[in-house]
Each structure stands twice: as structure tokens, then as C-alpha cells.
MIGU-252405 format. One record per atom (N, C-alpha, C): x, y, z; residue in one letter. Coordinates in steps of 0.05 Angstrom, whole numbers, padded with zeros to 5 digits, always signed. Layout:
! residues N
XYZA;...
This chain:
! residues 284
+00017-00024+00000X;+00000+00000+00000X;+00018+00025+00000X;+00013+00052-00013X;+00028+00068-00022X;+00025+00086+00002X;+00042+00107+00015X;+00036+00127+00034X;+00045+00147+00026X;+00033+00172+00037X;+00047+00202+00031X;+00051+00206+00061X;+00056+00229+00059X;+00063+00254+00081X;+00059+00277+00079X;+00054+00295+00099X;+00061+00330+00090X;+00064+00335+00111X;+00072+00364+00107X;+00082+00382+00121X;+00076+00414+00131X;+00067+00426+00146X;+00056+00459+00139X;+00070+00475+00154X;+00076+00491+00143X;+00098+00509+00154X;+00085+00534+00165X;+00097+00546+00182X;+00079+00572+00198X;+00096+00590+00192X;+00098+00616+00187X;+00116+00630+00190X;+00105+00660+00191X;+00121+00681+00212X;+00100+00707+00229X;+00127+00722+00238X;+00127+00742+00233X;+00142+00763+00239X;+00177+00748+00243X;+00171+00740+00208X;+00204+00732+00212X;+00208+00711+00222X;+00187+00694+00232X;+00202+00669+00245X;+00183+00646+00233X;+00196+00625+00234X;+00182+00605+00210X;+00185+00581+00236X;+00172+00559+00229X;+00157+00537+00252X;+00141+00521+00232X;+00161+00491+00225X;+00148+00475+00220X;+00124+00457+00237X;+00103+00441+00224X;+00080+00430+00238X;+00097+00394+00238X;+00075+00383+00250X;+00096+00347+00254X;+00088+00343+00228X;+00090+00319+00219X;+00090+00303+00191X;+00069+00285+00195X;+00046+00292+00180X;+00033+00266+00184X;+00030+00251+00155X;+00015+00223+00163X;+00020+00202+00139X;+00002+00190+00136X;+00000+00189+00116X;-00029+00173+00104X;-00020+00153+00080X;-00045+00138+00077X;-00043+00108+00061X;-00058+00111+00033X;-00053+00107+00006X;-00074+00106-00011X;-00080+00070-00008X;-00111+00071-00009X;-00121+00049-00017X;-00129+00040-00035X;-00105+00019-00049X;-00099+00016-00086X;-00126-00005-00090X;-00150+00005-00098X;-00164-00008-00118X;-00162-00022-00141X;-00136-00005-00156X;-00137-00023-00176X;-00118-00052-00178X;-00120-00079-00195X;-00097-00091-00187X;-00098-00102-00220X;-00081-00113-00228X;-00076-00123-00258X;-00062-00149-00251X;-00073-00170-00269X;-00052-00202-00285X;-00052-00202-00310X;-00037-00217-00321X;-00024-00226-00338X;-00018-00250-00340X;-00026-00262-00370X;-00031-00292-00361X;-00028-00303-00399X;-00006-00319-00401X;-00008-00333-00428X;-00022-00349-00431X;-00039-00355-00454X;-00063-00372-00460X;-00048-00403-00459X;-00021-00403-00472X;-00011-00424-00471X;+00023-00404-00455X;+00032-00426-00450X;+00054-00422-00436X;+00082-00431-00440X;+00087-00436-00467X;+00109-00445-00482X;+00115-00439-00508X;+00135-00447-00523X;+00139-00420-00540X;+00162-00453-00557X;+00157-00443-00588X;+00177-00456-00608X;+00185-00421-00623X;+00206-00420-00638X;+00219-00413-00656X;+00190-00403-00675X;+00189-00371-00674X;+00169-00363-00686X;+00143-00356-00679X;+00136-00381-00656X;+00116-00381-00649X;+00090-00351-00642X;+00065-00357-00645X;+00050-00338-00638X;+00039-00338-00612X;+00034-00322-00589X;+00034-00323-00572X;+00016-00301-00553X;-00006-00314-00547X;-00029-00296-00534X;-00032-00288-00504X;-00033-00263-00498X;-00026-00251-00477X;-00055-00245-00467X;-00068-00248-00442X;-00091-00231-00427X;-00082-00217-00405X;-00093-00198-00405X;-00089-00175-00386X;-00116-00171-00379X;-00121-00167-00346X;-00143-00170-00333X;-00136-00149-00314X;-00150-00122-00312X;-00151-00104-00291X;-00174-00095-00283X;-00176-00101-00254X;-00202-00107-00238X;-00197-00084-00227X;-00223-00062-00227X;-00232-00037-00204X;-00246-00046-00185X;-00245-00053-00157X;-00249-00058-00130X;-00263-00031-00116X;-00262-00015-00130X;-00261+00013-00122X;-00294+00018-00129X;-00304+00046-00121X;-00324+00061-00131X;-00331+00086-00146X;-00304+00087-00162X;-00298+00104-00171X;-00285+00091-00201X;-00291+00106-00230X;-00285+00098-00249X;-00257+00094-00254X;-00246+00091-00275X;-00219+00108-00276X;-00218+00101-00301X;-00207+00113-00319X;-00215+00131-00344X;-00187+00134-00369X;-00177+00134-00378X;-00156+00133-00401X;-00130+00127-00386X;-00127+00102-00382X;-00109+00089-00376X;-00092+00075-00396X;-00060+00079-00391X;-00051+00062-00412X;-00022+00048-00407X;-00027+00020-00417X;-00010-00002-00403X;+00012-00002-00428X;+00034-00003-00424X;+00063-00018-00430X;+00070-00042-00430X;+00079-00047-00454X;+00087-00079-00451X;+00117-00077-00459X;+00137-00093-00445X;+00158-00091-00452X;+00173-00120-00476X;+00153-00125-00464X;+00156-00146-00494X;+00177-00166-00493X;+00182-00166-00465X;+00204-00188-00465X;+00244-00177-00460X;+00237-00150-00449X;+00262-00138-00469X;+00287-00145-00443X;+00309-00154-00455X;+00325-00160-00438X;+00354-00154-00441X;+00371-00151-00424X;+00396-00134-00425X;+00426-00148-00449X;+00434-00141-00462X;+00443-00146-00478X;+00472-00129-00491X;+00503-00139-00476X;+00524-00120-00482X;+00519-00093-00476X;+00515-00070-00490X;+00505-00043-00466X;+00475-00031-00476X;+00454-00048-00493X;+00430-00047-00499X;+00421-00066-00487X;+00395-00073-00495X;+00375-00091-00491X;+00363-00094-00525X;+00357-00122-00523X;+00337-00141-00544X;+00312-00149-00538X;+00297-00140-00554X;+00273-00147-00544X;+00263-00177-00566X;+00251-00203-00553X;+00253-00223-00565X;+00226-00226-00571X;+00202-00201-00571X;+00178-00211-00576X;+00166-00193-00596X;+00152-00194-00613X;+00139-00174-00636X;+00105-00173-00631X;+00095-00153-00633X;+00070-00152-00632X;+00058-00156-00659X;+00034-00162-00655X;+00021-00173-00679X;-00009-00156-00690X;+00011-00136-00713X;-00014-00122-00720X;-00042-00130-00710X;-00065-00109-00702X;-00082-00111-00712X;-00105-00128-00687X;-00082-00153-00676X;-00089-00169-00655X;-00109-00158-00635X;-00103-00134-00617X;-00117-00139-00593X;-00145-00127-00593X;-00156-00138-00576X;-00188-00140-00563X;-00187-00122-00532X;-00209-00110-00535X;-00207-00096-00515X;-00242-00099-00503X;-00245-00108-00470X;-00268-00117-00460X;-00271-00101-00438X;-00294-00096-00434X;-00309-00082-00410X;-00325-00092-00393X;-00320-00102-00376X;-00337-00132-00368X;-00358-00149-00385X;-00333-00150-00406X;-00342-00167-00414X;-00350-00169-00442X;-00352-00139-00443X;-00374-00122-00474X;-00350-00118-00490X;-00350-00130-00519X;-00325-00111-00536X;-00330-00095-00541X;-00305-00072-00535X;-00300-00041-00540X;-00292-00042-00573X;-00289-00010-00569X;-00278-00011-00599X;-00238-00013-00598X;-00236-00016-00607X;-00205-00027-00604X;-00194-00003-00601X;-00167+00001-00569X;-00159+00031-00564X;-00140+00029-00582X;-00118+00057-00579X;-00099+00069-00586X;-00071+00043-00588X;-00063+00034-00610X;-00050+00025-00612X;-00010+00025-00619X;+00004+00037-00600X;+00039+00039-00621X;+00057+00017-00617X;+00073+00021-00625X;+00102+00006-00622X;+00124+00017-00626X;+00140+00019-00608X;+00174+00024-00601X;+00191+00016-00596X;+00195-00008-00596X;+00215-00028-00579X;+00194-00033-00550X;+00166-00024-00549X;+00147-00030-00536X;+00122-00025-00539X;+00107-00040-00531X;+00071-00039-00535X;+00064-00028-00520X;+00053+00004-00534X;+00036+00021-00514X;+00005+00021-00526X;-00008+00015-00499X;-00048+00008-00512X;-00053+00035-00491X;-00076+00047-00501X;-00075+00080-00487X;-00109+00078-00496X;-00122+00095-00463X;-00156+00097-00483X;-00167+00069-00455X;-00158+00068-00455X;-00161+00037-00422X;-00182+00050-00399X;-00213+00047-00405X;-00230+00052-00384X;-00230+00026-00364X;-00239+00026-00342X;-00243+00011-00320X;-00265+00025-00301X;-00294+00011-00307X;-00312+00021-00295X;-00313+00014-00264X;-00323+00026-00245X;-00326+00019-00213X;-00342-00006-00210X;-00332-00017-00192X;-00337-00052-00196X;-00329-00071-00204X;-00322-00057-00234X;-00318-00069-00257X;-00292-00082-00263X;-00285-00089-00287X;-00260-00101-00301X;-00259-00090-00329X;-00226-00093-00334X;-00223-00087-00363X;-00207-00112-00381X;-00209-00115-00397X;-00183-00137-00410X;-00185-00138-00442X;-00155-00135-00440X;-00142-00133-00457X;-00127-00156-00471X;-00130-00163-00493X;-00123-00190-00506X;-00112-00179-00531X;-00088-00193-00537X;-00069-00183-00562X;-00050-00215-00564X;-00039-00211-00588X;-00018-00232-00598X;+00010-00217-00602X;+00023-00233-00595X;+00058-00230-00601X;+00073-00254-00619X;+00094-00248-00623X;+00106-00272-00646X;+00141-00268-00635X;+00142-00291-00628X;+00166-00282-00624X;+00190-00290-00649X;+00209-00272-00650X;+00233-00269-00661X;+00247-00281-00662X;+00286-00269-00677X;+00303-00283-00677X;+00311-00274-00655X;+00306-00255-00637X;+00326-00255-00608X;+00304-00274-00584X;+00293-00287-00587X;+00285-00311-00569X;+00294-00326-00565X;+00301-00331-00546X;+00322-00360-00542X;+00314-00382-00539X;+00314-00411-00550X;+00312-00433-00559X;+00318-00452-00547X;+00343-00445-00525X;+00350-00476-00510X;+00334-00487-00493X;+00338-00505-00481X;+00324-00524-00457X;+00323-00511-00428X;+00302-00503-00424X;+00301-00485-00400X;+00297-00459-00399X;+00301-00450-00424X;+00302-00422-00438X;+00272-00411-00429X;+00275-00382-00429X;+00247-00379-00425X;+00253-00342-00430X;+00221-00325-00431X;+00214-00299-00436X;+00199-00293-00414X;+00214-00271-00395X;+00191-00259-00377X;+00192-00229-00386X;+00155-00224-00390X;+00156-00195-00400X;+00132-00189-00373X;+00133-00151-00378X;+00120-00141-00361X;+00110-00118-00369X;+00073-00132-00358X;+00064-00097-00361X;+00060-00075-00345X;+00059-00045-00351X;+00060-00028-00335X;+00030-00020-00334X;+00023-00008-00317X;+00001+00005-00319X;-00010+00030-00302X;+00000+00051-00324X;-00009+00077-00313X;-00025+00107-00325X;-00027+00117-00305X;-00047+00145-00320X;-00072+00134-00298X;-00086+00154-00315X;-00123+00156-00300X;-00124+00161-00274X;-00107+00176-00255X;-00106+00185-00230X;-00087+00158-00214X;-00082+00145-00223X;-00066+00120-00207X;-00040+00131-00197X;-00040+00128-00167X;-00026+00134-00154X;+00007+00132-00156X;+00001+00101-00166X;+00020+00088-00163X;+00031+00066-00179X;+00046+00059-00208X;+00039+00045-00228X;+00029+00019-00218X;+00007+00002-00230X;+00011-00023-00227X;+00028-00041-00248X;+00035-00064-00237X;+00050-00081-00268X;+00041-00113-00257X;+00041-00122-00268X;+00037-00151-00285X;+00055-00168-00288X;+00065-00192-00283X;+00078-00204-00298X;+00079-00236-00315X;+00096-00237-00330X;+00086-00270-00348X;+00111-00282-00352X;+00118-00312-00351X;+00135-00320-00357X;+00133-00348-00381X;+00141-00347-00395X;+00135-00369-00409X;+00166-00377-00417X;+00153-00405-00420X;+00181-00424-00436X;+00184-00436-00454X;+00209-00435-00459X;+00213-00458-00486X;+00196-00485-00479X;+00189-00491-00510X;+00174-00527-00515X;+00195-00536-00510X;+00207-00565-00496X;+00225-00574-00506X;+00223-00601-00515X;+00214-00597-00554X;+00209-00625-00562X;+00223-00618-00589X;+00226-00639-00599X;+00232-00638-00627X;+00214-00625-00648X;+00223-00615-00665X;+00211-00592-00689X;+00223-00606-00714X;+00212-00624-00728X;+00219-00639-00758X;+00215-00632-00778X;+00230-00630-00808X;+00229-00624-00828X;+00239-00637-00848X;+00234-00643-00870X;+00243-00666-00886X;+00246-00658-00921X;+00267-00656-00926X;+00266-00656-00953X;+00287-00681-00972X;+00279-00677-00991X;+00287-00706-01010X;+00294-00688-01047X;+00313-00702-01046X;+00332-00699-01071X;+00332-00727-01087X;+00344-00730-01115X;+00347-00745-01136X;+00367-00745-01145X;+00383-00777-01145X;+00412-00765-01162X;+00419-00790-01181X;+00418-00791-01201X;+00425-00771-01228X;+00384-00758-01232X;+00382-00735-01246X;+00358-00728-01248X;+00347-00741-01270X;+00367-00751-01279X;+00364-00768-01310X;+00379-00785-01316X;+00361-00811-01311X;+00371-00835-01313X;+00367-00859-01331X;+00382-00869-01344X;+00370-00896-01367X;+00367-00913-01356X;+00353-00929-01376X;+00333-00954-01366X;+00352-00973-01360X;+00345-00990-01335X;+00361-01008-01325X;+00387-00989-01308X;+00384-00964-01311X;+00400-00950-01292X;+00405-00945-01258X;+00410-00938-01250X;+00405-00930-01216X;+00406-00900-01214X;+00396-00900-01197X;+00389-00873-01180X;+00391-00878-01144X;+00390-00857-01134X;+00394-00850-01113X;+00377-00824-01106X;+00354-00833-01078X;+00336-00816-01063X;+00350-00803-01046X;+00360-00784-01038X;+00371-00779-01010X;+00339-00757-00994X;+00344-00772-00968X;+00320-00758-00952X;+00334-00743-00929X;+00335-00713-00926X;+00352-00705-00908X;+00331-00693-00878X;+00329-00700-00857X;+00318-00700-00837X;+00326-00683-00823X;+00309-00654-00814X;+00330-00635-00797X;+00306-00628-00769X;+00322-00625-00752X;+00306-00624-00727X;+00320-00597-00710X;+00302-00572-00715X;+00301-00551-00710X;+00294-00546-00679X;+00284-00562-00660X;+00280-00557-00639X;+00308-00571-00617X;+00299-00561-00590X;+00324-00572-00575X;+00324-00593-00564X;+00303-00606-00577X;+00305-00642-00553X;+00309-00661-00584X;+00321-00676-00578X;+00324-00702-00601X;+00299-00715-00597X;+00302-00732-00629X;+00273-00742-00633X;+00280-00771-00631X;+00281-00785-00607X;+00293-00807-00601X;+00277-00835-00617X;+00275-00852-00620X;+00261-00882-00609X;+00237-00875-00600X;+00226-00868-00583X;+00207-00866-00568X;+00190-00846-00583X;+00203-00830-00602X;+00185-00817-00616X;+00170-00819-00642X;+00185-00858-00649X;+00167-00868-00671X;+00170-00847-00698X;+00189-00842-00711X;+00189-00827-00725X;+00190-00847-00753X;+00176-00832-00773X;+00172-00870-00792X;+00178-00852-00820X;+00190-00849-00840X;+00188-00839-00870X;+00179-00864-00893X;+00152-00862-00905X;+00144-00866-00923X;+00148-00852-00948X;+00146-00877-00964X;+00151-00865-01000X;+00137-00886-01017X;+00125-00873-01038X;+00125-00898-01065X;+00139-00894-01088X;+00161-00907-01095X;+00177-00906-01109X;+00163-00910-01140X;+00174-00893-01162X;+00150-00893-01185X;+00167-00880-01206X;+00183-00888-01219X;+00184-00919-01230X;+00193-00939-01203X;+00181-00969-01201X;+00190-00980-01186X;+00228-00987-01180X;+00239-00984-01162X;+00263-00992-01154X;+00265-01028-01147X;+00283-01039-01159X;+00292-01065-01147X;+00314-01068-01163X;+00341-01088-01146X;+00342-01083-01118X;+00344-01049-01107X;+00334-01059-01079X;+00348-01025-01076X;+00367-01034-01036X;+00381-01006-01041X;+00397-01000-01014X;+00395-00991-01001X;+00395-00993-00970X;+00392-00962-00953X;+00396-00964-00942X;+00410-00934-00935X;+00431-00934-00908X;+00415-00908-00892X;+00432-00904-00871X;+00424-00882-00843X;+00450-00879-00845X;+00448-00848-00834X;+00467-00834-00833X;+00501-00845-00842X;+00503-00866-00858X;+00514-00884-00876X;+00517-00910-00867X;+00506-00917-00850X;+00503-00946-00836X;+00487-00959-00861X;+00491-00981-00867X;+00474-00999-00887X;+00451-01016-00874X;+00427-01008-00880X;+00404-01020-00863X;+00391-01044-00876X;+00382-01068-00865X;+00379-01088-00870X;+00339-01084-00869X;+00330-01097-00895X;+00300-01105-00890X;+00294-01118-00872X;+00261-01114-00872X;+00245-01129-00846X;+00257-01118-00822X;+00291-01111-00809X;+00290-01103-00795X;+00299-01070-00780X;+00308-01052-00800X;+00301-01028-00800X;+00279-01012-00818X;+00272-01029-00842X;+00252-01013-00865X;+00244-01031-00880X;+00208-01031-00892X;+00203-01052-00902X;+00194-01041-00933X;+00199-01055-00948X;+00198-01054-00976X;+00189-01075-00997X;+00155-01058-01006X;+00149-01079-01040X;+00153-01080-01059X;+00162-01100-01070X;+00182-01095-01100X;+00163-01089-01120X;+00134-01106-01109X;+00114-01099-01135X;+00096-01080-01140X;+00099-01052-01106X;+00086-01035-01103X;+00100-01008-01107X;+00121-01009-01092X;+00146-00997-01097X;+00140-00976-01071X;+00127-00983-01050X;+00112-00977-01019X;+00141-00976-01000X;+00147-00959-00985X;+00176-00953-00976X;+00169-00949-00955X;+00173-00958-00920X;+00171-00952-00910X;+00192-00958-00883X;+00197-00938-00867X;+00219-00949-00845X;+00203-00953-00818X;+00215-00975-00803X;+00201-00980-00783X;+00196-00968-00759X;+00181-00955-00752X;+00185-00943-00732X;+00201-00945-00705X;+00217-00919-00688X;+00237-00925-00676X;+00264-00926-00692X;+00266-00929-00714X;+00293-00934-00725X;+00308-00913-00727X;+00295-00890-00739X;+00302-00857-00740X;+00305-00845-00716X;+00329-00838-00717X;+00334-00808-00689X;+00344-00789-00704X;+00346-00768-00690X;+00355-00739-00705X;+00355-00729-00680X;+00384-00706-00678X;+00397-00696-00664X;+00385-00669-00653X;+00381-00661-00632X;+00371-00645-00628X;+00386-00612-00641X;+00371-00593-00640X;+00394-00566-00647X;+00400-00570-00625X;+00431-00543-00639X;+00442-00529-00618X;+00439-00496-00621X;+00442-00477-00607X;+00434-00455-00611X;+00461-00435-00602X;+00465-00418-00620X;+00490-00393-00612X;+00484-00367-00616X;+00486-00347-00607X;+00477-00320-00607X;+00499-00303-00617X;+00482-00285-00641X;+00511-00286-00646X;+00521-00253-00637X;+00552-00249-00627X;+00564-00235-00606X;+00555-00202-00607X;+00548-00187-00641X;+00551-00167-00640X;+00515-00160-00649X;+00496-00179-00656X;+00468-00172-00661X;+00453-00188-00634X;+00458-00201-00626X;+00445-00215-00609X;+00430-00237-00618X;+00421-00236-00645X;+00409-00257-00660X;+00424-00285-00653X;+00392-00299-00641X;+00400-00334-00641X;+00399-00350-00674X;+00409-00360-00676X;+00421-00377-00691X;+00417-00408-00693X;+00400-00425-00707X;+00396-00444-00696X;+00409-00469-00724X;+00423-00477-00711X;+00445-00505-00718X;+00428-00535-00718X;+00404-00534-00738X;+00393-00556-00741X;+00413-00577-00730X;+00393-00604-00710X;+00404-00631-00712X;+00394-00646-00737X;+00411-00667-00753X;+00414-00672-00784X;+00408-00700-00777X;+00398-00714-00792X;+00397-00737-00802X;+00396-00746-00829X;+00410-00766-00843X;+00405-00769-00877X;+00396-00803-00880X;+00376-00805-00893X;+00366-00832-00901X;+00369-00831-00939X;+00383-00852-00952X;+00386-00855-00971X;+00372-00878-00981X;+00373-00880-01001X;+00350-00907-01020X;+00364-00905-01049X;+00382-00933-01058X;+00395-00932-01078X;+00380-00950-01100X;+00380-00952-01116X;+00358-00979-01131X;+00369-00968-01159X;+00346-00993-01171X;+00358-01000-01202X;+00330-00992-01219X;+00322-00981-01237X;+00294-00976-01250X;+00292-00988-01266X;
């Protein structure tokens, strides 16, 4: 609870005489949270924020306007801010009733301005963020941002706060090449399937990871290796010669988790896919 003091001074034929000090309490009505809809975060991700400020009071209070810092954190002799607001996003409620959407900027922070809060009442505020390349990615990693909230006779700012974290699961992507692009009949070729895992946990065994194909023109015989290991049918990948149906067994595939580096003079993370390569050699 916030206090003041004062003071009254007397002063009469030249001579001055302070009074004692007395002290008083404001009684803060208003109080604000902050709360992520979800509470974890991948590379890019979009990310929904509520803001809830409750008047306890009997008294309105009237063009208020909250700050968001967006995450911003200290960085060599600046700060990075690792979160982006997302045009257009926020909703603004009056217990309950949608308003018309307030005053919207951005500066290296989210200022929302125009913020009534009727007596009794509640206000909330709902908007999206996206985060960036200065978000950090590793295992344990996490964004705590904070909002401010002031103006409309408030004594005393209120603020908010949120913390969210990194997912930590694997993030998969898969692309596939041809080599020769042009090949004669009775020739060979070679599929290569390259497997990249953008998040910070490896995608173990346990995560059943399986790549299907139908090979067209059919392949026989054909080869295939992991990460150049030579893999044996029926027991890492099963294959029809008369369908040309490609499939690896689940469990057999892992892929390495990333690793993440920041780099020294932008602050920008950097993310060092974990790789995997599955090949398929055959005869057409």
C-alpha cells in the first residue's frame, strides 16, 4: 500500500515553525494479471497474452494506458527485445462487452492508451505476439515480459507479470533430392532424404518417427543406409518390389537435437539444425 506525508509550515514576523508530519495510506483499488493462454513457446511461435484489470473501487478510472515490454532483456550495453506484436491483434473488453479497439503503437514496446475501467468493474485486454530471432531456444530457456500500468489518476503504477518457456520437443522437417535427375533404363538412381530437427530435444526411439515413400518408376534391388550405416530389410525398413511402398520402421530414426549460438555483436539466435540423412539406392 502506497503512503504520503506532508508538512505545513507557519511562518510570522520573521520566524518560520514547521507542523509534525503526518502520513497517510492510498487504498490501491486497482490490481492487474497477466496470463499466457498457452505457456510455451517454439521458434516463431505466436503467442497470446490476457491482461485483466479489476476496479475494486467506486470510482471509475478513465484513459489508462498499459506498457508492454515485450520481453526486453539486457544485452552488451542495450537490450533485445525477443517478442513482436502482432498487427491488428488486440481485443479490448469491458466486463465483458467488446469495445472498440484503443490506441495502438510500437517502439521497442507496446503502448495500448484509451483503457477505461468502470467501478466494480473489469477491463481486458487481449493481443498476440510472435516471437523473433532474439528468443532464445535452448532447454530451460524462457521470456519474462512485463506490463506497466499507468495514467487515470493511479497513484502508483501497477504491473503484471508473465513468464513463459521454451517447448522442449523436437521440431521436424524433411526434404528429399534425386541423383542422377536423369537416368536410363536399367539405370540406378539414388533418393537422398535429409531430416532436420530444428527444436532442442532429439527425436529419439520413443518418438516413432517413420518416412514413407512410393517409389514410381519402381526400384529393385534397392539400398539403404542411415546416416551411412547400411540398413537391413524387415529389420530397420520394409519394402514392395511390386508396389514400390517404402517404409521405415518405426523407432529406427533419431535426429539430433539443435544447438543454438547468439551471435556476439546482433544478439540474434542462430539455430544449428540436428541432421539426419536416409538414402535409397535402386535400379529402375
Amino acid at each position: 500500500m502506497a503512503t504520503f506525508t506532508n508538512q505545513a509550515t507557519l511562518s510570522y514576523n520573521g520566524n518560520v515553525t514547521n507542523s509534525n508530519v503526518v502520513t497517510g495510506k492510498f487504498l490501491e483499488v486497482l490490481s492487474a494479471t497477466k496470463t499466457a493462454v498457452l505457456d510455451d513457446y517454439v521458434a516463431n511461435d505466436d503467442i497470446t497474452y490476457v491482461v485483466s484489470i479489476v476496479n475494486s473501487g467506486t470510482t471509475a478510472f478513465t484513459g489508462l494506458t498499459l506498457t508492454d515490454d515485450l520481453g526486453a532483456y539486457p544485452f552488451d550495453n542495450g537490450e533485445l527485445v525477443p517478442l513482436n506484436y502482432v498487427e491488428g491483434s488486440v481485443r479490448y473488453y469491458v466486463n465483458g462487452v467488446l469495445q472498440a479497439a484503443p490506441s495502438v503503437t510500437t517502439d521497442e514496446r507496446l503502448i495500448i492508451s484509451g483503457i477505461n475501467v468502470p467501478a466494480g468493474g473489469n477491463a481486458m485486454i487481449i493481443y498476440e505476439v510472435e516471437a523473433n530471432q532474439y528468443a532464445p531456444l535452448g532447454v530451460d530457456d524462457s521470456i519474462t515480459n512485463t506490463v506497466t500500468i499507468t495514467g487515470g489518476g493511479i497513484s502508483t503504477e501497477i504491473t503484471a507479470q508473465e513468464t513463459i518457456n521454451t517447448e522442449d520437443r523436437a521440431v521436424l522437417t524433411i526434404s528429399k533430392s534425386l541423383s542422377p535427375t536423369t537416368v536410363a533404363e536399367n539405370g540406378q538412381l539414388t533418393y537422398t532424404f535429409v531430416i532436420q530437427n530444428s527444436g532442442n530435444t532429439a527425436a529419439t526411439a520413443e518418438d516413432n518417427v517413420v518416412v514413407t515413400d512410393t517409389f514410381d518408376p519402381i526400384l529393385n534391388p534397392i539400398t539403404v543406409t542411415f546416416n551411412g550405416e547400411v540398413w537391413t530389410e524387415g529389420v530397420e525398413y520394409t519394402y514392395d518390389e511390386t508396389t514400390g511402398e517404402f517404409a521405415t520402421i518405426p523407432g529406427q530414426i533419431t535426429v539430433p537435437a539443435a544447438t543454438y549460438t547468439q551471435d556476439e555483436e546482433t544478439g540474434v539466435w542462430i539455430t544449428n539444425p540436428g541432421v539426419a540423412v536416409l538414402t535409397v539406392t535402386g535400379t529402375v
